[in-house]
Backbone as CSV, one residue per row, in Angstrom:
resi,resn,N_x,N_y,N_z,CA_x,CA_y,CA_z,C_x,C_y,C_z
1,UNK,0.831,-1.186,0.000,0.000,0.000,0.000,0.884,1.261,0.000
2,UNK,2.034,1.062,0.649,3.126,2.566,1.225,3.319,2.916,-0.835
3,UNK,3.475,1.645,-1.307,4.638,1.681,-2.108,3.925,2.300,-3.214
4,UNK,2.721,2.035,-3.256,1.558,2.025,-4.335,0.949,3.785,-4.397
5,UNK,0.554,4.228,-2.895,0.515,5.414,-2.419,1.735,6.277,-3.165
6,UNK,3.352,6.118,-2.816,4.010,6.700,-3.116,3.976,6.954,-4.932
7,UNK,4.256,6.093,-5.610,3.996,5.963,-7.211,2.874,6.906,-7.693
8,UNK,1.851,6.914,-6.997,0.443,7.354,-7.262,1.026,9.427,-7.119
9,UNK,1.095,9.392,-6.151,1.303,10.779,-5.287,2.938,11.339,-5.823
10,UNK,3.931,10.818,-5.802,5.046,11.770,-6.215,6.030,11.279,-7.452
11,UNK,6.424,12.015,-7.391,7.632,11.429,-9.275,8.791,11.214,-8.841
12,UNK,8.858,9.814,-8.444,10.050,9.218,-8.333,10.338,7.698,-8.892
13,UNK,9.460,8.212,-9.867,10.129,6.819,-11.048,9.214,5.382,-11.163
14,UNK,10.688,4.423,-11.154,10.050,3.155,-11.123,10.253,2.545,-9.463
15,UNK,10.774,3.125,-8.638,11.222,3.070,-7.234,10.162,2.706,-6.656
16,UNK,8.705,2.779,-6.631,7.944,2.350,-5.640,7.772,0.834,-5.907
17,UNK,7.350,0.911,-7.889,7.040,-0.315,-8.158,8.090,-1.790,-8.460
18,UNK,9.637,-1.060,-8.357,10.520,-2.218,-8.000,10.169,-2.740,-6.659
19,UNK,10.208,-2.181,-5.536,10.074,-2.273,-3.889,8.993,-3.490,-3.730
20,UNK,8.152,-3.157,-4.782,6.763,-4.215,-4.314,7.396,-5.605,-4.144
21,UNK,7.874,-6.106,-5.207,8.226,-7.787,-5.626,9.215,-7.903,-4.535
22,UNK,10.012,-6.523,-4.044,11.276,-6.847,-3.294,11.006,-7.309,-2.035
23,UNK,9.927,-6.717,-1.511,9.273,-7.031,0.027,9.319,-8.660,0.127
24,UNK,8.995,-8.953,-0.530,8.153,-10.907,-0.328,9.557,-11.602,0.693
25,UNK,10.944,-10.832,0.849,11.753,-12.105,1.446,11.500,-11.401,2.891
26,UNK,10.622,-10.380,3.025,10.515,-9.767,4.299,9.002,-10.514,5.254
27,UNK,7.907,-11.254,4.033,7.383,-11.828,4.888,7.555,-13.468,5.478
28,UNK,6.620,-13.622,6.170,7.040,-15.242,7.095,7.453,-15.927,6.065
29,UNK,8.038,-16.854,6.419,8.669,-18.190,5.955,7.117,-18.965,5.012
30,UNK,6.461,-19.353,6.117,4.857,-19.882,5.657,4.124,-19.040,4.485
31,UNK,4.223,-17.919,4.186,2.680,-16.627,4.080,2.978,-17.627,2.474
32,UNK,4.003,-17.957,1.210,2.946,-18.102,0.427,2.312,-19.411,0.434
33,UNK,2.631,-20.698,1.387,1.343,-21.470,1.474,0.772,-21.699,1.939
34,UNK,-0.033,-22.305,1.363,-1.552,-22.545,2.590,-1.318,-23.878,3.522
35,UNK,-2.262,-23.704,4.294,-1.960,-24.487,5.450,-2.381,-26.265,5.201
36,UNK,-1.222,-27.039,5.587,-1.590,-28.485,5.825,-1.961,-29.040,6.477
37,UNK,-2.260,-30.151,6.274,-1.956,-30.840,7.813,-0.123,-31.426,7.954
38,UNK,-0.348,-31.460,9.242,1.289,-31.421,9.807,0.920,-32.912,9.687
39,UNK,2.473,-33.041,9.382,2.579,-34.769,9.344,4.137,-35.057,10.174
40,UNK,4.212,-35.785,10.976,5.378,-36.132,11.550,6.658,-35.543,10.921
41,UNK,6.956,-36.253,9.743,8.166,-36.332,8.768,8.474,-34.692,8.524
42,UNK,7.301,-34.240,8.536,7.652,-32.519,8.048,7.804,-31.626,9.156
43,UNK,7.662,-32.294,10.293,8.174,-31.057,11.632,9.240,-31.006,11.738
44,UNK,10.133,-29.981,12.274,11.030,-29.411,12.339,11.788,-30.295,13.472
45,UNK,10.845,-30.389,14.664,10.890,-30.871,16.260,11.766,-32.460,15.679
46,UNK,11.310,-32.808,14.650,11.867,-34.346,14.689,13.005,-34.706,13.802
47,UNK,13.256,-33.635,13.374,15.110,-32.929,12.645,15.938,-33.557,13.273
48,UNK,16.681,-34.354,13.088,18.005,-34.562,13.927,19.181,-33.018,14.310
49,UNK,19.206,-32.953,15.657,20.069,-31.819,16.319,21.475,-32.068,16.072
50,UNK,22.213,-31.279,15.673,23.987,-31.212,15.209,24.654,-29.867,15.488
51,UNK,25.064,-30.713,16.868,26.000,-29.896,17.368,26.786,-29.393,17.069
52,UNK,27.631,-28.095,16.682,29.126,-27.890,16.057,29.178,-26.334,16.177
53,UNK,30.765,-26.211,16.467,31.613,-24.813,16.685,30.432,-23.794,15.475
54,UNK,29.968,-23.016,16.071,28.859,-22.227,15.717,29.344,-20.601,15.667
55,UNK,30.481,-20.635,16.129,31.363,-19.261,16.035,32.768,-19.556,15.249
56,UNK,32.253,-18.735,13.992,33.058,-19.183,12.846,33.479,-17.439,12.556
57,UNK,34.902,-17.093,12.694,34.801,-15.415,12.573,35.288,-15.247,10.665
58,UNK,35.009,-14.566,10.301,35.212,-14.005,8.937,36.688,-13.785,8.462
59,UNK,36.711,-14.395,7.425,38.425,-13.632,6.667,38.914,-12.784,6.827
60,UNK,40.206,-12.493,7.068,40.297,-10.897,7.131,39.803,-10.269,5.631
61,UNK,40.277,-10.811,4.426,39.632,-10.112,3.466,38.343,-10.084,3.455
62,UNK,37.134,-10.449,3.976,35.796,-9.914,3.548,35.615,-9.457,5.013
63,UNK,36.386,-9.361,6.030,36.346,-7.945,6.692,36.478,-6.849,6.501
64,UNK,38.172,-6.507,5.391,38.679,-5.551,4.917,37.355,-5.101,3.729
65,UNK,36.833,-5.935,3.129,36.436,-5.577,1.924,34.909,-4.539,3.014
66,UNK,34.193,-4.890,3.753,33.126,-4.625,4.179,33.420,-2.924,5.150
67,UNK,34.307,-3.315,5.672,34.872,-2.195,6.073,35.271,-1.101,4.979
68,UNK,35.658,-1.197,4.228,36.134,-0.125,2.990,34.555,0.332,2.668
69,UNK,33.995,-0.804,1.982,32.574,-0.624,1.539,31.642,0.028,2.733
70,UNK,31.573,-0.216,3.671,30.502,0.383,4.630,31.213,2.178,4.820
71,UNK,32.995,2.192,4.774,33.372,3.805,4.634,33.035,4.372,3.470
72,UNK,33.436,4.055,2.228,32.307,4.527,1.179,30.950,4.844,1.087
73,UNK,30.235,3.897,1.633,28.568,4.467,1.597,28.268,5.268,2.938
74,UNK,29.076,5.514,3.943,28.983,6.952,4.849,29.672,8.002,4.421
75,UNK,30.917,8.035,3.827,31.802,9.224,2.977,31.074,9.538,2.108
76,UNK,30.722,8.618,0.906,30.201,8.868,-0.435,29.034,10.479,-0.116
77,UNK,28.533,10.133,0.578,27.111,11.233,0.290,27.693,13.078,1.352
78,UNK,28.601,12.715,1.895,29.232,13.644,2.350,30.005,15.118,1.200
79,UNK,30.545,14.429,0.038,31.258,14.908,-0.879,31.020,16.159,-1.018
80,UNK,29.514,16.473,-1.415,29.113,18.039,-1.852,29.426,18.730,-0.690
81,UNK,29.574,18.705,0.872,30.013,19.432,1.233,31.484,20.370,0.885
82,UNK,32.672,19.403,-0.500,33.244,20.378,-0.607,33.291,20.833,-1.557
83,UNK,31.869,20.697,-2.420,31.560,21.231,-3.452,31.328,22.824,-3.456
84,UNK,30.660,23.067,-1.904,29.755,24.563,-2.110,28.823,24.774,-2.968
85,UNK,27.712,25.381,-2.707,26.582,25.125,-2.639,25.600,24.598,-2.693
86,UNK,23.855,24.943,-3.132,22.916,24.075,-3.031,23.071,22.422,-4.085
87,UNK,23.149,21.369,-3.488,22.697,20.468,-4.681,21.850,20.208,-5.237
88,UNK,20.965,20.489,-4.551,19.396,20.410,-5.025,18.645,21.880,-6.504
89,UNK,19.969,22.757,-6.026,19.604,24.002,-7.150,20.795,23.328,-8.323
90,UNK,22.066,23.086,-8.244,23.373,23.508,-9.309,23.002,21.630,-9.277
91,UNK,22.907,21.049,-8.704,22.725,19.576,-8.825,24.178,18.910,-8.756
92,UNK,25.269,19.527,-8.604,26.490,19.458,-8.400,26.766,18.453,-6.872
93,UNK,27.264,17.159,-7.043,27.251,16.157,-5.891,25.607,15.792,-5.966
94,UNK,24.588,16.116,-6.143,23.397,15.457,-5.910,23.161,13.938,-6.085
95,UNK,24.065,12.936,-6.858,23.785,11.698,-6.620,24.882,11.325,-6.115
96,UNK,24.292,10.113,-5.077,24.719,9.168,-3.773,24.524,10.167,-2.827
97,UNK,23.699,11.223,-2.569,23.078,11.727,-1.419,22.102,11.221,-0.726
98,UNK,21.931,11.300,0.240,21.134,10.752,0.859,19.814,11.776,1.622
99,UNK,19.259,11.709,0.097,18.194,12.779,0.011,17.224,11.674,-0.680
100,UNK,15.962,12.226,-0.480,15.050,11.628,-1.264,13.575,12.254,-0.857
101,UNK,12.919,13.018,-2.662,12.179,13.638,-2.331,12.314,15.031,-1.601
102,UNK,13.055,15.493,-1.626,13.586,16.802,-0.902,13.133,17.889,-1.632
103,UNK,13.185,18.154,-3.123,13.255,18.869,-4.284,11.853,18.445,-5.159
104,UNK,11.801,19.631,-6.054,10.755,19.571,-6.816,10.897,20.420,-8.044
105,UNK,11.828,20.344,-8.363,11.991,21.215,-10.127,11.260,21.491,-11.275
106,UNK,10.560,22.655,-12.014,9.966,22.381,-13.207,11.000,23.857,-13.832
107,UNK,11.120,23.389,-15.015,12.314,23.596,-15.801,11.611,24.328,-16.996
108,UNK,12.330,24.751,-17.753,12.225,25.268,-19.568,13.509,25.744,-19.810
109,UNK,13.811,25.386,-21.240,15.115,25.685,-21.896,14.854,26.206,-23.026
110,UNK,15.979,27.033,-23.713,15.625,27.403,-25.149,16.863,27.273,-25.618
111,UNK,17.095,26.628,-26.639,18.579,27.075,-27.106,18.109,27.791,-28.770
112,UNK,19.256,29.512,-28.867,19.103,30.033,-29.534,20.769,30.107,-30.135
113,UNK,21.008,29.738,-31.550,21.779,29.455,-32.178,22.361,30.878,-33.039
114,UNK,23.644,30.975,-33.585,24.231,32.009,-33.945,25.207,31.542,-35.272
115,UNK,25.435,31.824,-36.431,23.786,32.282,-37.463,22.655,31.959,-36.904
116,UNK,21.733,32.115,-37.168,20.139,31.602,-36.957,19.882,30.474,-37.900
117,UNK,20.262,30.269,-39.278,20.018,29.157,-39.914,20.790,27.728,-39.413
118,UNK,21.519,27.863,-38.510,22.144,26.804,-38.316,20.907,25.706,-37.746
119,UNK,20.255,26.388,-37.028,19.438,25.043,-36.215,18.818,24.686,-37.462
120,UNK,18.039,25.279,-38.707,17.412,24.988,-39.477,18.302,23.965,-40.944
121,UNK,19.628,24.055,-40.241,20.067,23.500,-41.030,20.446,21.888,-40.738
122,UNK,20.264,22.205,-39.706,20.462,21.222,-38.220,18.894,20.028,-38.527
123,UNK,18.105,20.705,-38.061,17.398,19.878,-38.365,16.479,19.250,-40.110
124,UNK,16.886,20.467,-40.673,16.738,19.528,-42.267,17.801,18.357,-42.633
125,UNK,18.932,18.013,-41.751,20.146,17.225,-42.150,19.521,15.817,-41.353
126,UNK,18.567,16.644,-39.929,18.257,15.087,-38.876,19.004,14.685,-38.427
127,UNK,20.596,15.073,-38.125,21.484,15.129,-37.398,21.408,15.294,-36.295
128,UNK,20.370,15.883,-35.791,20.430,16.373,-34.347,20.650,15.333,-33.603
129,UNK,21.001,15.602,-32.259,21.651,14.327,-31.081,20.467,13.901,-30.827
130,UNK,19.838,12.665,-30.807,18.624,12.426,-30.398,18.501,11.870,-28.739
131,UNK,17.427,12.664,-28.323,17.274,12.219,-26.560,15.656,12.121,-26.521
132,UNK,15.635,10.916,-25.676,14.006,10.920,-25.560,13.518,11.772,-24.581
133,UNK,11.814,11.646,-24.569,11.528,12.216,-23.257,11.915,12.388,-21.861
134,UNK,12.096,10.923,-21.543,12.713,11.201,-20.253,14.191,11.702,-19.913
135,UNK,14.815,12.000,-20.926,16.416,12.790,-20.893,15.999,14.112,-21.016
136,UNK,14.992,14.297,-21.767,14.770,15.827,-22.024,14.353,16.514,-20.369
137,UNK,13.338,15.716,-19.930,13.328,16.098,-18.896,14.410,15.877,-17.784
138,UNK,14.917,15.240,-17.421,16.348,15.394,-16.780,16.889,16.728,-17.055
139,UNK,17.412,16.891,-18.856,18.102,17.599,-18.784,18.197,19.321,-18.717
140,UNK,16.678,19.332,-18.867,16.828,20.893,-18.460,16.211,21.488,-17.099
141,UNK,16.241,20.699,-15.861,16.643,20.606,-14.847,17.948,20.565,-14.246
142,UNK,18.858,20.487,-15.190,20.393,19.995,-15.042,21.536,20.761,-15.638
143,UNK,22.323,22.084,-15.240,22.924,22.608,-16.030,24.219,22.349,-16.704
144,UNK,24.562,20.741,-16.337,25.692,20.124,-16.387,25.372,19.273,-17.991
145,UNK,24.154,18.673,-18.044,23.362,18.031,-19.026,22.811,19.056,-20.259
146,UNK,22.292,20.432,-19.879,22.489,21.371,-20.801,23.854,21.664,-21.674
147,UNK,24.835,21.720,-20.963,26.407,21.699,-21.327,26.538,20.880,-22.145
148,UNK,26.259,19.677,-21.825,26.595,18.286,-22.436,26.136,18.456,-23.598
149,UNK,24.994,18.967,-23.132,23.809,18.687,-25.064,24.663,19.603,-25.661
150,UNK,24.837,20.956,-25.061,25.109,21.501,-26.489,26.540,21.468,-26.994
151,UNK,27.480,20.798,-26.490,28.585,20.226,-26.848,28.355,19.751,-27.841
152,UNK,27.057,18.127,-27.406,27.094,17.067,-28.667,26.354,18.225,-30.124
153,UNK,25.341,19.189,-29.917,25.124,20.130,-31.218,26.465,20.463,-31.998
154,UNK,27.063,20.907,-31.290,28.569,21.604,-31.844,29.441,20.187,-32.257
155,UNK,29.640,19.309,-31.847,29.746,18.261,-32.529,29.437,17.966,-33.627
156,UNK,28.308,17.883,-33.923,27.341,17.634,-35.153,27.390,18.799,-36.033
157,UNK,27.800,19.770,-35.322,27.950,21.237,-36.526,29.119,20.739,-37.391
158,UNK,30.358,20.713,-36.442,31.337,20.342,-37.029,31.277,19.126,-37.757
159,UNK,31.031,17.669,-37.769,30.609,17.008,-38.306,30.047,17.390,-39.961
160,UNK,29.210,18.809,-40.402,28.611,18.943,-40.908,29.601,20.443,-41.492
161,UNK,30.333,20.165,-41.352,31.123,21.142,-41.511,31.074,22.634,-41.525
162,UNK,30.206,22.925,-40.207,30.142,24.148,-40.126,30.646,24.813,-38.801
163,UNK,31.332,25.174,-38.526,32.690,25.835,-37.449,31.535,27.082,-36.970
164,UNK,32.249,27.750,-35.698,31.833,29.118,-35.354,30.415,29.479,-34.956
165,UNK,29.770,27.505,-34.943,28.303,28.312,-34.826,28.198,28.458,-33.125
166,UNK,27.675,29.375,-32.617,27.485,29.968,-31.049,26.110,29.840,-30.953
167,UNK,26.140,29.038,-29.348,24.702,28.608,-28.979,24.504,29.077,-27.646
168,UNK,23.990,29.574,-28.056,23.234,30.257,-25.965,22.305,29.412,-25.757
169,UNK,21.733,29.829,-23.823,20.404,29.028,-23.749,19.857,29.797,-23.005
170,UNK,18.711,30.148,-22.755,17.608,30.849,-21.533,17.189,29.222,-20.997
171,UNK,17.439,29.254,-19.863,16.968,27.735,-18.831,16.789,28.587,-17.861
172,UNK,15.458,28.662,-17.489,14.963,29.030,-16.129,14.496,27.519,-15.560
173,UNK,14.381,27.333,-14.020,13.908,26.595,-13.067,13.272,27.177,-11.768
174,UNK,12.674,26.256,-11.453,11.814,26.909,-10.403,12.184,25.800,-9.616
175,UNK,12.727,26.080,-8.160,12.630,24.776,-7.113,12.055,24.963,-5.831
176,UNK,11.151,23.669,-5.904,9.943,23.618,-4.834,8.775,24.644,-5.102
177,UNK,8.651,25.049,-5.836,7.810,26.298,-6.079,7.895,27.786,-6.104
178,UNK,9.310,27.885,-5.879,9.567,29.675,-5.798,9.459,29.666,-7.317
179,UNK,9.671,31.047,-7.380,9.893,31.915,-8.928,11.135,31.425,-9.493
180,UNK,10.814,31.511,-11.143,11.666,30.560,-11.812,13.242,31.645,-11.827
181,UNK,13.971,31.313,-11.642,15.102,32.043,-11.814,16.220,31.543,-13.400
182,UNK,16.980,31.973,-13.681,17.978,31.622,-14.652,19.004,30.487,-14.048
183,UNK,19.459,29.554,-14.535,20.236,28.936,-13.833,22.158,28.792,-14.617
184,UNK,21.440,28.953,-16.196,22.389,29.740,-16.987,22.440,30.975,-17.840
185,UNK,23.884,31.522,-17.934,23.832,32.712,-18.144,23.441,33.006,-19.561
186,UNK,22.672,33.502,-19.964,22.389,33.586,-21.332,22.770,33.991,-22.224
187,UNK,23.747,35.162,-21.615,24.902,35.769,-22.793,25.962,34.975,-22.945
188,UNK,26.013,33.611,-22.446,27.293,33.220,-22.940,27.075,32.351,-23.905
189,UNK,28.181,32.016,-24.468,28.202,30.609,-25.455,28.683,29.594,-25.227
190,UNK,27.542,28.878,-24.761,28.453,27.404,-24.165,28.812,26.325,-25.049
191,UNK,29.306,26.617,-26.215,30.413,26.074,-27.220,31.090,25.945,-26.513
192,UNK,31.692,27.293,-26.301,33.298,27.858,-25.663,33.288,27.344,-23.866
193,UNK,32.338,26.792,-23.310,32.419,26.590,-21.616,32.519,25.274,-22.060
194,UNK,33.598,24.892,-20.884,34.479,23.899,-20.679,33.664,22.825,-19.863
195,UNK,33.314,21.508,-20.162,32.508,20.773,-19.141,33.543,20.687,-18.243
196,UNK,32.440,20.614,-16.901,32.278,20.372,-15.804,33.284,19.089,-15.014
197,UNK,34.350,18.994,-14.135,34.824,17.878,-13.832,34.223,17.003,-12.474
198,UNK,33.116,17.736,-12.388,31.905,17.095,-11.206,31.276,16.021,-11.540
């Protein structure tokens, strides 16, 4: 019901409806059959008992290994602290945080190209980088993924042998519901901006 509720009510994917199938090793031993009759041979009570050294301690290697691994998944989500600032706004460190549901983004992007015929040339060729819906939405929530895209455009310019073309973007976002702000600068040309090593 939690899991079904959640899916229904907020946008977080396929996460509620993996969880469902995952529960089943959490109920009883018995729940998926139905009840018998007990017959001698199948009680537990008439198991033969076997005694034996029952404190068996672990390798040091899958100590070492568990130990490393359990400091990773407490370090890991720490990181953006030496990122500086919000992750939830620049999205910078936002995955392996240990957030969930915190945020609520609705986005719009424009990318405006320099000539102006380039996009039109862009898309009479069908060259364009193709991303489905659900990337589109990711990505203009994401100013790292905006970058990205318009890298792969300028890619494809060149490809097409056309150099020098300059692409701006207007990407406003709104998070949690305030007023949408800019998240990139619009006078620039992010041809020329260098991705991100985050």
């Amino acid at each position: 019901m939690f899991h079904t509720v959640n899916y229904s009510l907020f946008k977080i994917g396929l996460f509620p409806l993996i969880r469902i199938p995952l529960l089943i090793p959490f109920f009883q031993p018995h729940w998926p059959c139905f009840k018998k009759k007990k017959s001698s041979e199948n009680r537990v009570s008439d198991l033969p008992v076997v005694e034996g050294n029952t404190k068996r301690l672990p390798s040091p290697g899958i100590t070492a290994f568990v130990i490393i691994y359990l400091f990773v998944q407490v370090s890991l989500p720490f990181r953006n602290l030496t990122y500086g600032g919000d992750p939830s706004w620049s999205e910078v460190g936002h995955y392996y945080l240990w957030r969930m549901m915190l945020r609520d983004k609705d986005a719009y992007v424009k990318f405006f190209f320099n000539p102006a015929d380039a996009e039109k040339l862009l898309e009479a060729s069908d060259l364009r980088p193709n991303i489905g819906k659900t990337h589109v939405q990711k990505m203009v929530k994401n100013p790292h993924m905006i970058l990205q895209y318009v890298h792969a455009l300028d890619d494809t310019f060149q490809e097409m042998g056309i150099n020098d073309v300059e692409i701006r973007a207007t990407a406003i976002v709104s998070l949690n519901g305030r007023p949408y702000q800019l998240i990139i600068d619009p006078e620039v040309d992010l041809t020329k901006a260098g991705l991100p090593a985050v």
